[in-house]
N, C-alpha and C positions, 0 to 999 in steps of 0.2 A: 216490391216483388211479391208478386200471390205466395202462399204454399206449392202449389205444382210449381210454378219455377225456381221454389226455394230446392224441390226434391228432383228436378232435372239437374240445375246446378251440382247437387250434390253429389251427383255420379259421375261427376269429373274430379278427379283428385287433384287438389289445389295444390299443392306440391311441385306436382308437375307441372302441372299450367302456370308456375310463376318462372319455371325453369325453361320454358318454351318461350317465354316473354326474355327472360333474360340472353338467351340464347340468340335470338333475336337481333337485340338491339349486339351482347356483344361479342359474337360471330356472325348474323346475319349483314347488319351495317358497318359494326365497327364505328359506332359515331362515334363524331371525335368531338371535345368542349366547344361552346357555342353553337354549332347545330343545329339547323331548323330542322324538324319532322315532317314532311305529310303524309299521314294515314289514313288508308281508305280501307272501312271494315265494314260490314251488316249487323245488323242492331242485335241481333243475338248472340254476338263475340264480344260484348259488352265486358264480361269478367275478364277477358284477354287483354281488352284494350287497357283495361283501369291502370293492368299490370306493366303492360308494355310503356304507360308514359311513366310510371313511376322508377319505373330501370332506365327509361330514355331521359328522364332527370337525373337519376343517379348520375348519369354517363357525364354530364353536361350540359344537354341540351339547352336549345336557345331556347325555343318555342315547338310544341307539339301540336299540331293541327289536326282534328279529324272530321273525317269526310265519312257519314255514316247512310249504308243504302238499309231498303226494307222491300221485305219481298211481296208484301201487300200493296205494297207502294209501285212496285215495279208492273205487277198483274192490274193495278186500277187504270193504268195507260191503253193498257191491251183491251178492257175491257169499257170504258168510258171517252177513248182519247177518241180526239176526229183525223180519220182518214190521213190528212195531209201530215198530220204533226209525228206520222213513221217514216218521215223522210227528212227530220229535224234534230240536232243533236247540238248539248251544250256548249259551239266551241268554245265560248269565253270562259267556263270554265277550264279548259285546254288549257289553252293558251295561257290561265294563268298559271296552271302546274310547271308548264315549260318557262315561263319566266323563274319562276320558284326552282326548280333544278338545274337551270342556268348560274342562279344567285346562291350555288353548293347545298340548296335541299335536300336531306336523305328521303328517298321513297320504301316507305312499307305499305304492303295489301298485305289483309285479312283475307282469304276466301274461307266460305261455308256456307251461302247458301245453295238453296235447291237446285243442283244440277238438273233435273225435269221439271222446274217450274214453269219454265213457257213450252208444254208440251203438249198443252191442251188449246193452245192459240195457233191464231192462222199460220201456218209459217211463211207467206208473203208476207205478213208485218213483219214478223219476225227479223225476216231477213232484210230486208225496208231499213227497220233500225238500226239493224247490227251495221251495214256497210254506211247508213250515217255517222253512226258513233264512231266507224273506223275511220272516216275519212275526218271527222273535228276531232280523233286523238292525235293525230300525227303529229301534231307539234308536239306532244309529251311522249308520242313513243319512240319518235326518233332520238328524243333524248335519252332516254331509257335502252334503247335497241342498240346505240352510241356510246351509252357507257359513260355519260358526262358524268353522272354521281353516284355513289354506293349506292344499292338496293335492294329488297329483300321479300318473300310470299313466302307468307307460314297459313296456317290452314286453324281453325276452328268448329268441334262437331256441335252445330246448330241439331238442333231435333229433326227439324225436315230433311236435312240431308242424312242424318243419321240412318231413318226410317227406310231411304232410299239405299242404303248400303247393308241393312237388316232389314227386311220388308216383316217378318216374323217375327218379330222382338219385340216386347213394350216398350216405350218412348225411353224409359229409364232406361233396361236393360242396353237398348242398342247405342244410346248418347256414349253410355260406358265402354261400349266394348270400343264403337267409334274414338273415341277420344282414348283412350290405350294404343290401337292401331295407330294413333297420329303421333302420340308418343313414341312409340319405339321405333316409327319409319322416321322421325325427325329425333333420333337419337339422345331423349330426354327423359326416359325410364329408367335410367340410371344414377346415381351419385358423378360428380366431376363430367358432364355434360360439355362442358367447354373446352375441358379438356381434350370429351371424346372425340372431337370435331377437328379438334387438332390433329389428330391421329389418323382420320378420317381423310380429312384432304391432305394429307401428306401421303399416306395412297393412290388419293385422284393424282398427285400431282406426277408419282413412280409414269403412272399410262399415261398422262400426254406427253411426259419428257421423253416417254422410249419411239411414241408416235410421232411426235415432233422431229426428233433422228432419226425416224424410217425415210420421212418426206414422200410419203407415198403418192403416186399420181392418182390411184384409183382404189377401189375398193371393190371385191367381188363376191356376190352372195349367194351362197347356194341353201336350199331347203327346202321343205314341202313346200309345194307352190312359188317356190322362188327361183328367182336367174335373175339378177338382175346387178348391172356395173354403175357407181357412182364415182363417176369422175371428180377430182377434189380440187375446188379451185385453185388459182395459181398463187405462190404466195401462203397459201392458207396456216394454218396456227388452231391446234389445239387445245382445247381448254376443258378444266374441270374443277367442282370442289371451287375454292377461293381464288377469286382474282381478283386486277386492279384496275377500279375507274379512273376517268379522264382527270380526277380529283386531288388523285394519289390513294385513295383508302381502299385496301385490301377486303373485300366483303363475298360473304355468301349469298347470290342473288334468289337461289329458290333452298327453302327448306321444308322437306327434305331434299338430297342428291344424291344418285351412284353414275349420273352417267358421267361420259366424258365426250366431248359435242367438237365440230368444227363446220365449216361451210364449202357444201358442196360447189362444183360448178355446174352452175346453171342450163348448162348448156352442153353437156357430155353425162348424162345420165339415160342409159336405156335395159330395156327390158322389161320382167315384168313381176309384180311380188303381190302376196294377198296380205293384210293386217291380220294379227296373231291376238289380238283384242280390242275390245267394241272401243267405238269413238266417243265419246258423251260432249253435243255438241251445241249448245243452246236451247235445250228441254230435247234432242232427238238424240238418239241412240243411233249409230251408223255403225251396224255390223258387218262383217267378210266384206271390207273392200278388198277389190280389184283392180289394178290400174294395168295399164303398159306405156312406158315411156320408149319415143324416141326424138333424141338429138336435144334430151333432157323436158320435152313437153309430153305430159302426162296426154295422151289420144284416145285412152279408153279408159272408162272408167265405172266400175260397179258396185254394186253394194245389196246383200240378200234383206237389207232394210237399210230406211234413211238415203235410199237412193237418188229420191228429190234435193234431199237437202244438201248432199253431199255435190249434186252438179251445179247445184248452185252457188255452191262454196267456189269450185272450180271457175264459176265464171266473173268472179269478184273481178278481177281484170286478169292482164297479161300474166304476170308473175305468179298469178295462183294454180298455176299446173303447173308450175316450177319448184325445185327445192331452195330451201335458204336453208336447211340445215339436215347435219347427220347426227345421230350418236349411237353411242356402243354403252349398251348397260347388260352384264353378265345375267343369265337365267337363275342363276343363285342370289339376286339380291332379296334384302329383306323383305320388299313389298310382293315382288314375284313370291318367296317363301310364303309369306300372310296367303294367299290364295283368293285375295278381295278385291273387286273388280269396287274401285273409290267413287264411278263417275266425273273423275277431277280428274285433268292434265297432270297438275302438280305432282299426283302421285300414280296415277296408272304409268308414266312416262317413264317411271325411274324401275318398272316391272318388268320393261324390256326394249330391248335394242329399238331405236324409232328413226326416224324421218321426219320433218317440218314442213309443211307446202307453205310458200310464201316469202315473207321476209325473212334475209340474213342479218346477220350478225357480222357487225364491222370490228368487230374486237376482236373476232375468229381470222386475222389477217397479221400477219410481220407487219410489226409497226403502223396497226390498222387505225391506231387515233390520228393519223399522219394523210390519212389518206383520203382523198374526196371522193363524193357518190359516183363521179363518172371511172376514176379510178378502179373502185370499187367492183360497178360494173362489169368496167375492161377483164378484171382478174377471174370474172367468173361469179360475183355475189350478186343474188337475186335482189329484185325490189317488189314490193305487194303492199297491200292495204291490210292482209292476214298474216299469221303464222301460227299455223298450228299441226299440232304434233298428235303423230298417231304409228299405235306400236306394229315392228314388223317381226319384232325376234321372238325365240323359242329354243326351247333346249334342243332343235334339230339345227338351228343355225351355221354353220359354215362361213366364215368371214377372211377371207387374203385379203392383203394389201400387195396391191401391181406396183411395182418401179418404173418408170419411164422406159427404161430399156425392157420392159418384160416379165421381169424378174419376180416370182411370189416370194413372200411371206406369211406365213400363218397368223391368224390375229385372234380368230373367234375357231373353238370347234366344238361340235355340240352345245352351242351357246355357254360359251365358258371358253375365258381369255388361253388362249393357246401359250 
């Protein structure tokens, strides 16, 4: 390690970062003795990962595998690859994640790299690869999106992304303030962290059990720029905070969380709603979308930037002007409070109430591990090659829940649970 990255390192307090490792392995998976890992991180989460195998041993584990990208590595392809090989993507590596998650693997991601790294490349490659790589993950996402094993994304501040969330700051200062922000949004700036967490989803769990007893058929949103009805699949089941894979192991799949999510149907959402913050989508920034749904297909669609990219999002196939998911996160949560637009799903998402175009979530179903894709289907769950989330709430938000006979219920007002 040079001196500069001994004094970038050191404006992370190792403290914390051993508490975000621990945290991790036991609230985020919950591994249980013998336990295989596989972990996929960027070579600059380096000090994270050392930590996360040595708690992932403490725990039991069987075997820790990691899977490390580099973001040099990733721009040498864009910039020396030939032509054809943006329409080529590892699947045997797939495939073997999905054998490995089949055979009780836990899954951990690291994210931290450069959310604008491929921002300066063509975005035909761009998006060339991205629907390759979507289409050779399926076999590991459907496990993953399925629920077969515990699973878990925690976040580490690399410099480049740091730089990108503090553009004014020296490399030091911003890694710092970065890495605190990730701290307190994943609840590890404190003493008894695991405990807090405990605490934590035992709240998420207050809202989906009162939502879960509403049974509401639909959901209606009013606000600046908003009208819009999300009809909620048949069957559907709310989730939040910790739940339980196909496994038995109770885990927290993203850290950090405030929302509380279930799955729309697909096929009964209309109207029309604009995003309340930018999208950070593969090096593009997709600001003021625009959409209007009807009969749950997204027909229009805009955006005051990222316009390109975003309809070409939309044309991934069928189910990507579709929803696979809703969630409800209060305008008071912590990340909303920080005021820091992350460039990361992980944590812009949890800043305010959102939407998902694409794939669902088969676990967001009564007795969804039970149930097959055409099932699935039938009740209203989307299928796509995507899933991605982009926020729609704000402290102007307004949210009922409709009963089948008509009937409201107040749920959100002024972005804040009713």
């Amino acid at each position: 390690m040079t001196a500069h990255q001994r004094n970038l390192s050191a404006a992370i307090d190792p403290v914390k970062l051993d508490r975000l490792a621990e945290v991790a392995i036991k609230v985020g998976l919950r591994m249980r003795e013998g336990q295989d890992l596989l972990l996929t991180a960027p070579m600059a989460s380096l000090p994270l990962v050392r930590r996360i195998a040595e708690h992932a041993y403490k725990a039991g584990a069987g075997l820790v595998t990691t899977l490390f990208s580099d973001e040099e590595l990733t721009l040498a392809r864009y910039r020396f690859g030939h032509d054809a090989s943006f329409d080529c993507a590892a699947g045997w590596l797939y495939e073997g994640m999905a054998k490995a998650f089949s055979s009780n693997t836990a899954r951990l991601a690291v994210v931290g790299d450069n959310p604008m790294l491929l921002s300066g490349e063509d975005p035909a490659k761009v998006a060339r690869a991205s629907k390759a790589n979507s289409i050779a993950y399926q076999p590991a996402l459907e496990k993953i999106v399925n629920f077969d094993t515990n699973w878990n994304i925690i976040a580490y501040p690399s410099t480049s992304w740091a730089k990108q969330v503090f553009p004014d700051d020296g490399e030091d200062v911003a890694i710092a303030k970065l890495a605190d922000a990730i701290f307190s949004a994943s609840r590890v700036d404190r003493d008894g962290a695991v405990a807090n967490w405990e605490a934590h989803n035992a709240r998420l769990r207050e809202r989906t059990e009162w939502l879960n007893g509403q049974r509401f058929h639909a959901l209606k949103y009013s606000g600046p720029g908003m009208d819009l009805t999300i009809g909620l699949a048949d069957g559907h089941e709310w989730e939040g905070g910790a739940s339980t894979a196909k496994n038995g192991i109770t885990c927290n799949a993203n850290i950090p969380t405030e929302e509380v999510f279930t799955t729309p149907h697909c096929r009964r959402v209309s109207g029309h709603v604009v995003s309340s913050k930018p999208l950070s989508y593969q090096g593009t920034l997709i600001d003021d979308i625009q959409v209007k749904f009807e009969e749950g297909r997204i027909v229009e669609a805009r955006a005051s930037r990222g316009e390109e990219v975003l309809n070409k999002v939309l044309d991934t196939d069928e189910g990507a002007r579709r929803l696979g998911e809703v969630a409800l996160v209060p305008h008071s949560s912590p990340i909303s409070r920080s005021g820091l637009l992350f460039f990361n799903t992980l944590f812009d998402e949890n800043a305010a109430s959102h939407i998902a175009l694409g794939q669902c979530y088969s676990k967001c179903f009564v007795d969804g591990t039970k149930l097959t894709p055409q099932q699935i289907a039938a009740q209203g769950g989307n299928q796509s090659l995507i899933h991605i989330d982009w926020m729609i709430g704000n402290a102007e938000t307004d949210i009922d829940g409709i009963h089948a006979d008509g009937r409201t219920v107040p749920v959100f007002r002024k972005g804040e649970w009713a």
